[in-house]
DOMI-922289 format. One record per residue (C-alpha): x, y negated, z; residue in one letter. Coordinates in steps of 0.2 Angstrom, whole numbers, plus 5000, padded with zeros to 4 digits. Layout:
N
XYZA ...
//
This chain:
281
482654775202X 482654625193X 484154505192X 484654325188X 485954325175X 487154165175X 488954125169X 489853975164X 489253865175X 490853775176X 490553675191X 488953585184X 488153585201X 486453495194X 486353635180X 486353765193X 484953685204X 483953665187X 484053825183X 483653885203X 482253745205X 481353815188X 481454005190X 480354055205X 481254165219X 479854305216X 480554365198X 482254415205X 482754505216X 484854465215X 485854345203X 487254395196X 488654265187X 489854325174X 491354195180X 492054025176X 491053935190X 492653815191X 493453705176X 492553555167X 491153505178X 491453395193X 490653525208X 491453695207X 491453685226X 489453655227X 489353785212X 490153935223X 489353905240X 487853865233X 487954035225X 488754115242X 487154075250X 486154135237X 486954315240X 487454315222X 488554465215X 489854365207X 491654415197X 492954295190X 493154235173X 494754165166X 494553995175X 494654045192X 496254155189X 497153995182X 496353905197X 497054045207X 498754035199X 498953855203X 498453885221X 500054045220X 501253895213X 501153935197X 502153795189X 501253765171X 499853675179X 500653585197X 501153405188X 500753415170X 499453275165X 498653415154X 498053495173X 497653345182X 495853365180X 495753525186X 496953505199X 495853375207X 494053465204X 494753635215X 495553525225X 493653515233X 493853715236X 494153755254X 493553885265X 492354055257X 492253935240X 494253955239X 494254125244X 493154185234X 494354105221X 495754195227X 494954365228X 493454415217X 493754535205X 493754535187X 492354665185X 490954745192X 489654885190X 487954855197X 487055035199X 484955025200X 484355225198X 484955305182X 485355135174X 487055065177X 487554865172X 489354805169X 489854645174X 491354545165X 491754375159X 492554415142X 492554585137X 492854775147X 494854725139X 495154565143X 494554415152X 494754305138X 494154395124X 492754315115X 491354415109X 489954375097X 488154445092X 489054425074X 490354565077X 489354725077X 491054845074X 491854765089X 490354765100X 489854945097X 491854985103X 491654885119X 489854995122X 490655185119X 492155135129X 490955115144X 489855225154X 488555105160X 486955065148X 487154885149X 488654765146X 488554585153X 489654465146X 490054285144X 491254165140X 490954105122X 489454005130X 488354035118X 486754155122X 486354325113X 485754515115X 486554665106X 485454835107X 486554985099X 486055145104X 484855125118X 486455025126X 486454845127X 487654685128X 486654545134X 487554355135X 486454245146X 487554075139X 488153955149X 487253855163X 488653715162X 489153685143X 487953785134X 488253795114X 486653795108X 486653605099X 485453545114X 485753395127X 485953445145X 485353635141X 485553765153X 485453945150X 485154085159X 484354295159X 483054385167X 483654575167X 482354695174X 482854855179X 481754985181X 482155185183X 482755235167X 482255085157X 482754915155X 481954745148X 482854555148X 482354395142X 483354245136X 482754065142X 483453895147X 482953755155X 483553565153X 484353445166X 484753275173X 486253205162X 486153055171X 486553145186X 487853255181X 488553075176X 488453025192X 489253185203X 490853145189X 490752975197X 490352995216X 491953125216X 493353015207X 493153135193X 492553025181X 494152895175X 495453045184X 495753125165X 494953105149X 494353305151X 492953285164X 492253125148X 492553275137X 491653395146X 490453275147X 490153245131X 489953445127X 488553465139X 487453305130X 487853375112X 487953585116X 489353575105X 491553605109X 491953465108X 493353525123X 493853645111X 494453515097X 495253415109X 496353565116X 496853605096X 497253415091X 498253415104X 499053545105X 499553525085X 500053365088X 501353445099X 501753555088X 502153445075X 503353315086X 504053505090X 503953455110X 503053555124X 501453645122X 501753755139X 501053625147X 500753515134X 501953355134X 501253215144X 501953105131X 500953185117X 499253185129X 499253025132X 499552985114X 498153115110X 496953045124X 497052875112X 496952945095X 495653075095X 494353055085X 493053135096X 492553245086X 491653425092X 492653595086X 492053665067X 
//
């Protein structure tokens, strides 16, 4: 078998199409995505029925549990100005895009002959655990506390492979905000499976900014919070600059001693005027 491998795409609908319009149909056989197809991008509706369609095998990262938590009432994110973009991007969710929201699970294992793949978003312990090529001890934990040859992971949005003993942790980065310093970069994994033996590649392909612009735009996304500018600016730079929002922020909140669950509509405000607009270290 061979397989797609996608994650992050974070509602960047024209990042997803890039990616499906440059990698021919005949070199896979089934795509799966690693989570977060919601948050940041203006199209996580587009993003999931697109990829419903598709037949993709697909688990949740840690943006559609929060998503999925507001949609139960969860009472952090229902007015807070800190939400609003979020709250008006699923707002686009309805039918089997929403309920695949509400339901798909946090992991998966994906069986091809004597080769077995684990599907998560952050790491087999937690949804929001951010693992890097950088770490060997920690990766090697996460290898011998599974039983499948391979672990797919994303989340950190930044592309690597790991091989430790004839097991691998493959990252395909992120098709929506990828980290890799480039504009408008999308990145994905070919992962062939085949008996007993496995083989991947890392590539990526580039987009449209112009038209990622423009879907902000077309959707009232684009003025409705300064995180969907934000977002925007990460994708034409491939560097957090979401990431260094959320911390000046939330320090700034911290050192007025007010609210930073949710942040203090007060203090984002202030913070939507006085950042600097400069991306994470």
């Amino acid at each position: 078998m061979k397989y797609l491998v996608l994650s992050d795409i974070h509602g960047n609908i024209v990042a997803l199409e890039a990616i499906l319009n440059k990698v021919p149909a005949s070199r896979y056989d089934k795509i799966l995505v690693l989570g977060d197809n919601v948050g940041d991008g203006p199209s996580p509706d587009k993003v999931i029925n697109l990829l419903l369609e598709k037949d993709a095998v697909m688990i949740a990262g840690n943006r559609e549990e929060l998503a999925r938590e507001h949609f139960l009432g969860f009472g952090e994110t229902q007015t807070a100005l800190q939400w609003k973009f979020m709250r008006d991007s699923i707002a686009f969710l309805e039918g089997d895009a929403k309920k695949f929201v509400m339901e798909a699970p946090n992991q998966l294992t994906v069986k091809d002959g004597d080769i077995s793949v684990r599907l998560v978003h952050g790491s087999p312990d937690n949804v929001r655990e951010l693992l890097y090529y950088n770490e060997p001890a920690r990766l090697n934990e996460c290898l011998e506390s599974i039983d499948e040859n391979i672990l797919l992971c994303g989340h950190n949005h930044y592309q690597f492979s790991y091989l430790h003993n004839d097991k691998l942790v493959l990252n395909p980065g992120s098709v929506g905000l990828s980290q890799k310093g480039e504009a408008f970069r999308a990145d994905y994994a070919i992962l062939n499976v085949s008996k007993n033996q496995f083989s991947f590649e890392l590539n990526h392909v580039y987009y449209d900014g112009e038209k990622i612009k423009q879907e902000y735009v077309d959707r009232g996304l684009w003025d409705s919070s300064i995180w969907g500018q934000i977002a925007y600016k990460e994708m034409s730079k491939g560097r957090q600059y979401i990431i260094g929002f959320a911390r000046y922020v939330f320090n700034l909140a911290k050192a007025k001693g007010v609210s930073t669950h949710p942040l203090d509509d007060g203090v984002w405000l202030e913070a939507c005027k006085k950042w600097n607009w400069k991306p994470a270290d």
